[in-house]
N, C-alpha and C positions, 0 to 999 in steps of 0.2 A: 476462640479458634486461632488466636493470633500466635501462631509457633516461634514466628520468627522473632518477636520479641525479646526474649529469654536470649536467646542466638545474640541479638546484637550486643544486648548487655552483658551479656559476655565476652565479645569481641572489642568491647571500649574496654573492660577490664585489663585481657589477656594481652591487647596490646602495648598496655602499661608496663603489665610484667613481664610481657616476653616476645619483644619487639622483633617483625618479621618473623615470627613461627607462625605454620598455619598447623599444627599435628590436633592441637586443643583444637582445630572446630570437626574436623571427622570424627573424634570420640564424642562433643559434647552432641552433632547433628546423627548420629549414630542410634539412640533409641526413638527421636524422630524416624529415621527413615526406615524403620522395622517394621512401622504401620502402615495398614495397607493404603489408606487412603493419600498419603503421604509421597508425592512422585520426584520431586528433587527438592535439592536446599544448594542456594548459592550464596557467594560472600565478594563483595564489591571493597576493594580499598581505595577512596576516593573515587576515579570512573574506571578502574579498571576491576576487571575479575581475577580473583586470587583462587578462588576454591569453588568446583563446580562439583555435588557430587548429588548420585554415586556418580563415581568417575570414571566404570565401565560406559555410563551412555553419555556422559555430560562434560568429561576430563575436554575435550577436544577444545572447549568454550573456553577456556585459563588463559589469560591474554587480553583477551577481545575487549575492547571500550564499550561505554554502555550504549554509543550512540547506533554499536549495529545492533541495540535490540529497540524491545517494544521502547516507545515514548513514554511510559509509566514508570520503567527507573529516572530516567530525568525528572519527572513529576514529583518523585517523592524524594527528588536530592534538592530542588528548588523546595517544598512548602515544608522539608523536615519532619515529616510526622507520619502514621503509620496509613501507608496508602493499598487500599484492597479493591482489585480490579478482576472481572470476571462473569461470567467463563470467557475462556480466551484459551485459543489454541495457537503456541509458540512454536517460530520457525528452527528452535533451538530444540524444541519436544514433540514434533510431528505426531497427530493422531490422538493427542492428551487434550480432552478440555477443561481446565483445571480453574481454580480461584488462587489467584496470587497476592499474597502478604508479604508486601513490601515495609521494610520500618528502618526505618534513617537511622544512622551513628552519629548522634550531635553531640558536640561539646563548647559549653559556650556560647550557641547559637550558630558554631561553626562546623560545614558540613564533611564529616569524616569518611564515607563510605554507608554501605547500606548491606541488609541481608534478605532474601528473597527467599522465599518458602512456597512451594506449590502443591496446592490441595485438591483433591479429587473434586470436579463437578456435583456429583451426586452426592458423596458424604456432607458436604456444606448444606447442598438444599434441604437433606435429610434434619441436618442438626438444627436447622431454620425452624423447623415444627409444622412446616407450610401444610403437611401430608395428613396433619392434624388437623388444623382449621378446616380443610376440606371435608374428613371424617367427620366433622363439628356439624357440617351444614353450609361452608360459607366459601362461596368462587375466593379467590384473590388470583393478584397481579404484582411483581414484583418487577420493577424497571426502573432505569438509572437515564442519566442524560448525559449521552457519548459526548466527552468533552473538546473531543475534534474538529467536529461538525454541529455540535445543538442539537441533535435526533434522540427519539427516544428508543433505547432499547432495551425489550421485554429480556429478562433473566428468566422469570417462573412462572406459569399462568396454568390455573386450575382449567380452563378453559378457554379455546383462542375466540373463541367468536362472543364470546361475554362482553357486554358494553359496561366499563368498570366509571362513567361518566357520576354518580352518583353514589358510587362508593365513598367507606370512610378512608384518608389516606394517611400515611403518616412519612415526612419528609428525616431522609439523614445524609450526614453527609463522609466520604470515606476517602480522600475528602469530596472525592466527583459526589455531586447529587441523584441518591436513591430515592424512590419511593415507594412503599407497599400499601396498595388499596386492599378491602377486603369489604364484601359485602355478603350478605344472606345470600342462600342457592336459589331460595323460592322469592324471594325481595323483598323490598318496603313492603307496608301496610300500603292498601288502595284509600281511595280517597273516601269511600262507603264508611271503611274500617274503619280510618283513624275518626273520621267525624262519629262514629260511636262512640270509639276510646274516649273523647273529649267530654260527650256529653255526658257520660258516665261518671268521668273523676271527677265534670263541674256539680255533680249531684252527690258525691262523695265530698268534694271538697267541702261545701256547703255546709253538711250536717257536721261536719268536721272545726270547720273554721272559730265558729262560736267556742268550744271549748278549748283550741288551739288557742285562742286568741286571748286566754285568761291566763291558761299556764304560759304563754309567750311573756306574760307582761310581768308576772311573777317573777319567771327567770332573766328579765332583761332585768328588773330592778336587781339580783342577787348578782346577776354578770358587772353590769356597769358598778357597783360597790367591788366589787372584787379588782376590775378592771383597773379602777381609777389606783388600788393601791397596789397593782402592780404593772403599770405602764406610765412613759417616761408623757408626761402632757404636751413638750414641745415638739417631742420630734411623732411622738405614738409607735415608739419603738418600748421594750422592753425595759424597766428597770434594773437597778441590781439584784433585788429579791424577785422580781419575774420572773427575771433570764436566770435566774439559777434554779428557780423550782419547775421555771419551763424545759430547763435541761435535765433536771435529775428526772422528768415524768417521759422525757421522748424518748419514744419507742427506738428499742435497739438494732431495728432492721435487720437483721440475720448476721449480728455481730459488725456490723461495717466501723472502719476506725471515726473518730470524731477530729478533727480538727480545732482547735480555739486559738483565736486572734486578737491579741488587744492592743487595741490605736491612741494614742494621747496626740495630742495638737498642742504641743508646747508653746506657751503665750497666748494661751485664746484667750484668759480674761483679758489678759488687756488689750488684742483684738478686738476683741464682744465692745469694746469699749470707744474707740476709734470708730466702727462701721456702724455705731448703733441698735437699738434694739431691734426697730422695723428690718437691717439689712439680717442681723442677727435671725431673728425667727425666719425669715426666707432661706437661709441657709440649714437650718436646723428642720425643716418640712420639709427640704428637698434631698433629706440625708435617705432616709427610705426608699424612695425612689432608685437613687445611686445604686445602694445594694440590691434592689430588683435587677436592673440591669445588667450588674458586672456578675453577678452570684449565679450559676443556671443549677447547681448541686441542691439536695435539703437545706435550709440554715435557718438558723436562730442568731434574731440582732437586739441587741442595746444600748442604752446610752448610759453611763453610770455615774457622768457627774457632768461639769461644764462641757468641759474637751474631749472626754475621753468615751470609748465605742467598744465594746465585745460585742463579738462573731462565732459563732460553732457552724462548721460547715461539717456534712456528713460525704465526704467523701476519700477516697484513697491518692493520697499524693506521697512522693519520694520529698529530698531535701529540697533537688532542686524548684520541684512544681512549687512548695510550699512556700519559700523565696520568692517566685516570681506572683505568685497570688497576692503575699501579703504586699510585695512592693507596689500590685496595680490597682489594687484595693484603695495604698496610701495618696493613689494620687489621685483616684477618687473622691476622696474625701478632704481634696485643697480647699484652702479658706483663703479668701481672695483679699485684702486689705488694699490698703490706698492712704498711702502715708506722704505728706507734702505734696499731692497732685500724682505719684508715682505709685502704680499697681504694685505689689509683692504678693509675693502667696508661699500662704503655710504651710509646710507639709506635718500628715501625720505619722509622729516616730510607730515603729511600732516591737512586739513580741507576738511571738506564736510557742503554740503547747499540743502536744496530741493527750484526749481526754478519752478513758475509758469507760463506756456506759456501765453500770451496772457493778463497777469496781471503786473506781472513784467517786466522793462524794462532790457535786458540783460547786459548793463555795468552796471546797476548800483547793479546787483546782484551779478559780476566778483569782481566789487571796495566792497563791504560789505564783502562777502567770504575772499577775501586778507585781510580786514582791522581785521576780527574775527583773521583770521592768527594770525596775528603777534599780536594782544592784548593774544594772550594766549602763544606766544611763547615768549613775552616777562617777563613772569608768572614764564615758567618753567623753574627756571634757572639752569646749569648746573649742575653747584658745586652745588646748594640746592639739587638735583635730587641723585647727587654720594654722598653727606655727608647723605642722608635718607637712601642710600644703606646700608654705611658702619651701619648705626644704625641697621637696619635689620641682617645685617651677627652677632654682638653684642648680641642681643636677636636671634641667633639660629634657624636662616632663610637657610635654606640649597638651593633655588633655586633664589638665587640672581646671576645676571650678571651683569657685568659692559661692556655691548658695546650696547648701543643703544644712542650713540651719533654721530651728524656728525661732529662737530668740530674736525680736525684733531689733534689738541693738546690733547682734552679732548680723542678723539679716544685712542692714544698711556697711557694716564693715565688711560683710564679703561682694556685696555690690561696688563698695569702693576699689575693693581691690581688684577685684573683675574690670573695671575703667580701667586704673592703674595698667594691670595686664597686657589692655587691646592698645593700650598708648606704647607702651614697649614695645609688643607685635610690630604693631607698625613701625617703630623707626627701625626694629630687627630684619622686616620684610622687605621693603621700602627702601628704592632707589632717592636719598633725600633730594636731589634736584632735579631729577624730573618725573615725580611721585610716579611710577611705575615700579614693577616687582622686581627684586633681584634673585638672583643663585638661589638663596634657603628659601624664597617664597616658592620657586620653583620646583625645588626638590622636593616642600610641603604638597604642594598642591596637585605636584603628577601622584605621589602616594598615596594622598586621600584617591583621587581617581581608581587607583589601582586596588586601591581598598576595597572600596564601594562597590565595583564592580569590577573582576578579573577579567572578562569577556567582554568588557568593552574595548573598544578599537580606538583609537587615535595616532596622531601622526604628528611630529614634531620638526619643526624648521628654526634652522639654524640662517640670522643675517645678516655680512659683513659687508661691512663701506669700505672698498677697498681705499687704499690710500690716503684714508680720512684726516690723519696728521698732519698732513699739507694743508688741511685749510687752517689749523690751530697756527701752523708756523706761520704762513703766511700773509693770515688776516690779523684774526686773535681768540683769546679762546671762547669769547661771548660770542663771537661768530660761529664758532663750532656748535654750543651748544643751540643755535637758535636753530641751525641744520639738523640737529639729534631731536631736538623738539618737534620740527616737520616729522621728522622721518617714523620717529614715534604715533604722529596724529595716521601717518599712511595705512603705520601695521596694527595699528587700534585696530582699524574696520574689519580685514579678517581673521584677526586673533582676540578682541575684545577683552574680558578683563583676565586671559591666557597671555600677553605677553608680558617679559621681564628684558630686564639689560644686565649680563651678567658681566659683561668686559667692556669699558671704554666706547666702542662704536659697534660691539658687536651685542645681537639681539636672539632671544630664544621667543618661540611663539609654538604655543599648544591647539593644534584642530582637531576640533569632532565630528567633520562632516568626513564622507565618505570617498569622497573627490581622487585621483591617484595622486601620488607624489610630484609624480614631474607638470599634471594640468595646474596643481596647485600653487608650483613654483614658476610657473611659467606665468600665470596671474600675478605673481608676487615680484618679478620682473616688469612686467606692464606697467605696477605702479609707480613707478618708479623712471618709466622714460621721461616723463615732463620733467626741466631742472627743477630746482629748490628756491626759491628766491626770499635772499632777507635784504629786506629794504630794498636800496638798487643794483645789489648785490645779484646774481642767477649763476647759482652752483650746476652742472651735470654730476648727478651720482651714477657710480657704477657699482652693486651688490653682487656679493657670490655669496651663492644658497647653499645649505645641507641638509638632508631629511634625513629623518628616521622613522620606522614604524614600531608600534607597542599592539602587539606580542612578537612580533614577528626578530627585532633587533633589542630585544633588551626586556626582562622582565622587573626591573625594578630603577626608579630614576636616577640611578648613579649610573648602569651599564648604560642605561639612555644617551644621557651625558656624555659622558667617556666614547661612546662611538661615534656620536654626531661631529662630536671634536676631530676626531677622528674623520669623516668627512669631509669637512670643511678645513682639515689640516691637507690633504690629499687633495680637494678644489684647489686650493694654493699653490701645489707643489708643481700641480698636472696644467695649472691654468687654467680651469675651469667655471664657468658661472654658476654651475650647477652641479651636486654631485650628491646622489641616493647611496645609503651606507647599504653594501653588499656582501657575498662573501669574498670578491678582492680585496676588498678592505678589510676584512678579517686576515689573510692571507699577507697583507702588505704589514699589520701590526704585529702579528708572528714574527714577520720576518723584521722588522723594526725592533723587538725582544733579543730577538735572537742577535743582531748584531752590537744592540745595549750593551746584551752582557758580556761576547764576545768583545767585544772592544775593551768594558772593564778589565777583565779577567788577563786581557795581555796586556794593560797599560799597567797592573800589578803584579804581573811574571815580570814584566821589560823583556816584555817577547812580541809587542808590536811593531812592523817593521818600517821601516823609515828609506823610502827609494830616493832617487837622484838623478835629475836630468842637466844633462851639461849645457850651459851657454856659452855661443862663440863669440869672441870678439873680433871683426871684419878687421881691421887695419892690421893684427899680426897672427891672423888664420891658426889661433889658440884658444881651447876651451880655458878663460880663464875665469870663470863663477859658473856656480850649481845653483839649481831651487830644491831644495828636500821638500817630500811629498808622501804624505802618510799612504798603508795601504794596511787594509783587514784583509785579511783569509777569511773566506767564506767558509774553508772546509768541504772543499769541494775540487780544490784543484785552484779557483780562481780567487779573487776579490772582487770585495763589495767595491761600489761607486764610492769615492773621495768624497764628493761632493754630498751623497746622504750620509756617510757618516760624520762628517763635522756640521751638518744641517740636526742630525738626531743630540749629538752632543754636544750643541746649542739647545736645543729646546728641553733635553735632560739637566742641563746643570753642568754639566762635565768637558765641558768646552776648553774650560780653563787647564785645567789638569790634563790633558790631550795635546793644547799646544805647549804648556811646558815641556812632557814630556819629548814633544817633536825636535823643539827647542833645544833640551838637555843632550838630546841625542845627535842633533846638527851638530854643537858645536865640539861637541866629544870628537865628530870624526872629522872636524875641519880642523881641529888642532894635533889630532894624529897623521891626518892624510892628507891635509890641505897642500902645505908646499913642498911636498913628494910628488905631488900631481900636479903642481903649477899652478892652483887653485889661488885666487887672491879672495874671494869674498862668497858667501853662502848664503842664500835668499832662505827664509821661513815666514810664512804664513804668517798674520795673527787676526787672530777674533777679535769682536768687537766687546766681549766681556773680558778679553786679555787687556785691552787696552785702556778700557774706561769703566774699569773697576778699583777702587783702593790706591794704596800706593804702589799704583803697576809699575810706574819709571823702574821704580829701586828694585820690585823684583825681579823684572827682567835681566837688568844688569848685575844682580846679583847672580841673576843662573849662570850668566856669558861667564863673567870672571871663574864663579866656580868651577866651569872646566878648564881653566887657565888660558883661554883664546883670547888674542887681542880683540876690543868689540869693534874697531876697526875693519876687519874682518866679516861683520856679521853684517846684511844688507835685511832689514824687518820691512814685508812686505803687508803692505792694508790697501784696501779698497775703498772707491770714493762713498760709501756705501755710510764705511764708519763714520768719514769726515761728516759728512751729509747730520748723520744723528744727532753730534754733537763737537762742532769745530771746534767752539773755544778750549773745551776741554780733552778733546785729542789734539789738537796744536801745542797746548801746555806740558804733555805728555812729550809729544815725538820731541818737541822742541830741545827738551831735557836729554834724551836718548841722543840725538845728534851731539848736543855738549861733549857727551860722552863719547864720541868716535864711531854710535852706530850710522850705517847708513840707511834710509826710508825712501822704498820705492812706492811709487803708487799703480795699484794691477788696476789690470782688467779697463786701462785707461781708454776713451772713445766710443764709451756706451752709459747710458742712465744720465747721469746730473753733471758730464764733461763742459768744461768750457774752458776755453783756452787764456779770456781775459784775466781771471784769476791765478794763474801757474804763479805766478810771481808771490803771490802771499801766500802759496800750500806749505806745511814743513816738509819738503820731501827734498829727495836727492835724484832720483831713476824716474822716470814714466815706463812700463811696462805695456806697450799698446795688445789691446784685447786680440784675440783670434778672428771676432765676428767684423773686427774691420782689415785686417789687415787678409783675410780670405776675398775679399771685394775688390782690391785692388789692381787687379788683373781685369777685373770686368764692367767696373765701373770708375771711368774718370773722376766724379766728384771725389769719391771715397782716397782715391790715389795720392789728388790734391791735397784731400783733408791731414792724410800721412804727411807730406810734404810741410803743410801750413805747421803739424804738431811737431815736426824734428825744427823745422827752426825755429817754431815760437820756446820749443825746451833748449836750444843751443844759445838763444838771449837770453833765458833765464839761467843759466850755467847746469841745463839737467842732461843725463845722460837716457838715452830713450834704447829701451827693449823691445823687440817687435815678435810676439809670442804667434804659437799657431802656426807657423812656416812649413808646407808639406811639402813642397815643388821648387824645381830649379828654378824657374820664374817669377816662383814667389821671391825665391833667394835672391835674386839679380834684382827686381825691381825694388825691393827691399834696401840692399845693399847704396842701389844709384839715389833714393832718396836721403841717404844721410846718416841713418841710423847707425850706431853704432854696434848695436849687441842682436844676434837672430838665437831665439830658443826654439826649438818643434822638432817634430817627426823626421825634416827634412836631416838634419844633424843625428838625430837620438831620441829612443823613447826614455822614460825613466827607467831604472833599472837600480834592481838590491846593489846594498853598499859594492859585494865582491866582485858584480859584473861592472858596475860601475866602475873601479880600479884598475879592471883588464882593460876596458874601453879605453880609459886618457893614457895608460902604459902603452897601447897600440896605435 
């Protein structure tokens, strides 16, 4: 009665050939649904519904997830096999009580969708025969066990008040557990009865036995000679000449196909040989058995020489049922060895045949089966088999094994190589100094999770030691690492063997508990307030966290990846300890794209625009130097922040290529406009990959001269930031550029790593004081002071000091009386395009 069947295997087809049509299931469910018994047919693609028909009553349902219906489509997408539930009346089919034949779409083991077929109550019960047995004479009871709850509930009973307690029952499974009892209307025999019955047959038997008991012995002696030359004495399984004239005489059961299976265990003599005789016949008496077990179909078994096993199963299997029988069959039938103290076990190769009762002559289907054997076992040959391995592991096959051979040589060489393998894994996986997981163990391992189970939950945190560098410079780097080693023993405890180290000082960690995000990181923060102590050493760390969740931010461990970064790039930016990847951060990466490209796209038109704020110099009330200052269009009217895009064109790559061009385009118009406008020198930025990458001196000054400006002229502005990273080698750098007539300011001077004992050995020329101190100086005496102390510690060392940020006459004035020579800010001028800027110093 299973309609839907046919439906699905159709539906795996038609999906092959005609991906996304649904027309082929309304004609193929179309002579279904003519029958009366027959109340709808639906069609699931994965969990949702594709086709609900008919679909004058049922169209409405095309959409809907399986989870608003009954629990039995989930049922049958988890155990993949044909699940029939019933009667049962649906919220989807009001007033129908029907039996529903549910049957999975599997391919691979893997679950595609499902097809539902709904059958009349009564036609089912009819076709059961129940109405029959009763006719017969005999109550029954037909009931299942409601898998929701463990209650039993009655389907069909000839009679409700029958106590079916001593009925015959018979248990199946669909897959819920049925049962049908059935017993006589009138019942057992009483105890009068049967103890006649008894003494009756024991008085038949009697007269009986005597004669019974001659011809028994007659025919036991003709069976046991027969027997002996046709059954195998070790295992008392069939021989070759049994099992073939035991197949040619079994009955053909109403035509059912036959199945034939033959198993060889290659190397078993020399197994048999190794485990001995004693291990040898244990194994060979517990082969029958085996086959009870695994086999529930008709079958016929044999043994037909040392190693090797024929099987005829009477049952109907497809290709693939017939694959996976004979595969579970083979592992049935392992041979267990123990070679130098070390278990291996054999497997058995095998073939299979479908054998026609009544057509075919049974040996000569046993001799074709064997001779298919070995034509294909002489195919596969060993070493071709393991040198296609090794190629696979080559191209980056992570689920190669080497032990599916029996040859006991080739056995011990795929077990080597298997070693081999897990020793490569590991240094492949494998943080080498401080045996934790890296990046690919982590990619590995979220995938298998994600494999295994899609509907599992987990949550990922991202751990940064802020400013961990400092202790490598300061101390040294064994002190770093003994730090990385704590900090590693901390996040052992709630990420266990889920963490890895994917960058330097930063840490990824996988959770499976259910915990939210922020309890988990605020834990992850706790551990972390007591210092670190090596030796007599006592570090304070300070950690900024990112999470993510899986499913919810990323369905496979690269988007993972890439967003948590993306968090914890954004913790950084925002200054945060903690920060959960949301859709802001969706939002903020957009817009991080968008100005990517946007910036590309005009640094390769030479359509990005290059603004200019004037600097005054106090002693002759003359803007005589500019700082040029990149700007994007947003495309909106406005632009983007300076500051994120030379932050984003840092961490892109494209840094370099940005301040050239800033650079190419300075000096082009300082050598056009410069002393038209009374202009002596032009401030430009540079990054820290301008500076301390290559042979930057030569190409810096290669760009100056190329637009023909003296570099005299040109004033290259860096931040203590760069120095900080790497003095020797930015000193060597600026050192060479001053040779050259550039001049070197140093920004953003009076905040981070300032100190004033040092001016004297920086390569610079300017001090540029920051905004954030010179806005204080109106309201706090130290800060004023500190101005004061920096204008004449830089007027002994012969520098020239800038004081940036100036908004107010006040500022202007106090500014002015401590000494400085040069004020840049709002107070004078914002920045402004090249042509507002020439109207400006003209006016």
């Amino acid at each position: 009665m299973n309609e839907a069947g046919s439906l699905a295997q159709t539906a795996y087809v038609m999906e092959k050939e005609q991906p996304g049509s649904l027309d082929w299931f309304d004609h193929a469910a179309e002579p279904l649904l003519e029958r009366e018994e027959v109340r709808f047919a639906y069609l699931f693609a994965g969990d949702t519904m594709v086709s609900a028909l008919p679909r004058d009553s049922f169209g409405q349902l095309v959409g809907r997830d399986m989870q608003d219906f009954s629990y039995i489509f989930t049922l049958a997408k988890v155990v993949k096999e044909l699940v029939v539930e019933g009667p049962v009346v649906l919220e989807s089919a009001p007033g129908q009580e029907v039996f529903l034949f549910l049957q999975p779409i599997v391919e691979e083991n893997a679950y595609l969708g499902q097809v539902a077929v709904a059958v009349d109550r009564d036609y089912v019960l009819e076709e059961l025969g129940l109405a029959e047995l009763y006719a017969q004479g005999y109550d029954y009871e037909l009931w299942r066990v409601e898998p929701q709850n463990g209650n039993k509930e009655v389907i069909a009973s000839s009679r409700s008040d029958t106590d079916f307690s001593q009925a015959k029952k018979t248990v199946f499974y669909l897959p819920t557990q049925w049962t049908l009892s059935i017993q006589p209307s009138a019942g057992w025999l009483d105890s009068g009865q049967t103890m006649g019955l008894i003494l009756v047959s024991t008085l038949l038997a009697v007269l009986l036995l005597a004669m019974a008991y001659l011809l028994y012995k007659n025919a036991a002696q003709k069976r046991a000679l027969r027997l002996t030359d046709q059954k195998d004495a070790d295992t008392g399984l069939y021989n070759r000449r049994g099992f073939t004239a035991a197949l040619d005489g079994w009955p053909s059961a109403g035509g059912r196909p036959v199945m034939l299976f033959y198993y060889s265990i290659e190397g078993y003599t020399q197994a048999a040989r190794l485990i001995g005789p004693d291990a040898e016949a244990v194994f060979l008496r517990s082969v029958p058995a085996r086959l009870d077990e695994y086999i529930h179909s008709p079958f016929l078994a044999g043994r037909l020489d040392a190693g090797s096993f024929i099987v005829a199963v009477r049952e109907e299997m497809d290709e693939q049922q017939r694959e996976d029988f004979a595969k579970g069959l083979s592992l049935e039938l392992l041979l267990q060895v123990r070679i130098d103290g070390e278990k291996s076990f054999l497997m058995a190769r095998y073939q299979y045949a479908e054998y026609r009762p009544g057509t075919d002559r049974a040996a000569d289907a046993l001799a074709g089966l064997i001779r298919a054997y070995y034509l294909r076992v002489a195919q596969e040959s060993p070493v071709r088999k393991l040198t296609e391995k090794c190629r696979q592991l080559i191209e980056g096959r992570g689920d190669v094994v080497f032990d599916e051979y029996t040859d006991l040589e080739m056995m011990e060489l795929s077990k080597t190589f298997n070693r081999y393998r897990k020793q490569v894994e590991q240094l492949a996986y494998s943080d080498p100094v401080f045996a934790v997981g890296n990046r690919p163990k982590f990619l590995r391992d979220t995938n298998m999770l994600i494999s295994y189970d899609k509907k599992r939950r987990f949550s990922l945190y991202c751990v940064d030691i802020c400013s961990f560098s400092q202790y490598n410079e300061l101390f040294s780097a064994a002190i770093g690492d003994e730090i990385l080693h704590e900090v590693l023993r901390r996040l052992s405890r709630p990420f266990g063997t889920y963490l890895y180290r994917i960058n330097g000082d930063v840490f990824l960690g996988v959770s499976l508990s259910d915990e939210s995000a922020q309890s988990f990181a605020s834990r992850l923060q706790a551990m972390f307030l007591a210092p670190i102590t090596v030796g007599s050493l006592s570090f304070p760390l300070q950690i900024r966290i990112a999470a993510c969740l899986y499913p919810e931010h990323g369905e496979t461990p690269g988007a993972l990846l890439d967003h948590i970064q993306s968090a914890l790039r954004f913790a950084k930016e925002s200054d945060r300890t903690v920060a959960i990847y949301n859709g802001q951060l969706d939002e903020m990466i957009r817009t991080e794209g968008d100005i990517l490209r946007r910036l590309k796209d005009s640094i390769r038109q030479k359509s990005l625009e290059v603004w200019y704020q004037p600097i005054m110099l106090l002693e002759d009330g003359r803007y005589t130097a500019a700082e040029a200052l990149v700007r994007l269009p947003n495309g909106k009217g406005g632009h983007f922040s300076a500051g994120q895009v030379i932050s984003l064109a840092e961490r892109n790559g494209i840094v370099e290529e940005l301040g050239d061009y800033v650079l190419s385009q300075a000096c082009a118009f300082m050598k056009a406009h410069g002393e038209r406008l009374g202009l002596k020198r032009i401030g430009i930025n540079l990054s820290v990959q301008q500076l301390l990458v290559g042979a930057s001196a030569d190409h810096l000054l290669e760009l100056i001269r190329s637009s023909g400006l003296d570099p005299r002229r040109v004033t290259l502005e860096i931040t203590e930031s760069i120095l900080i990273q790497s003095i020797d080698r930015a000193a060597e750098v600026l050192e060479k550029l001053r040779q050259a007539g550039v001049h070197i300011a140093l920004d953003d001077f009076g905040v981070g790593y300032s100190s004033l004992n040092y001016l004297s050995n920086l390569p610079v020329d300017i001090l540029k004081i920051d905004r954030s101190l010179t806005q204080q100086i109106l309201t706090s005496p130290k800060q004023y002071a500190l101005l004061h102390s920096i204008v004449e510690m830089a007027a002994i060392n012969g520098l020239l000091v800038v004081a940036e940020g100036v908004e107010t006459q006040a500022e202007q004035e106090a500014i002015a009386a401590s000494g400085a020579q040069y004020i840049q800010g709002y107070y004078y001028a914002r920045p402004m395009p090249e042509a507002e800027f020439d109207r400006f110093i003209k006016e």
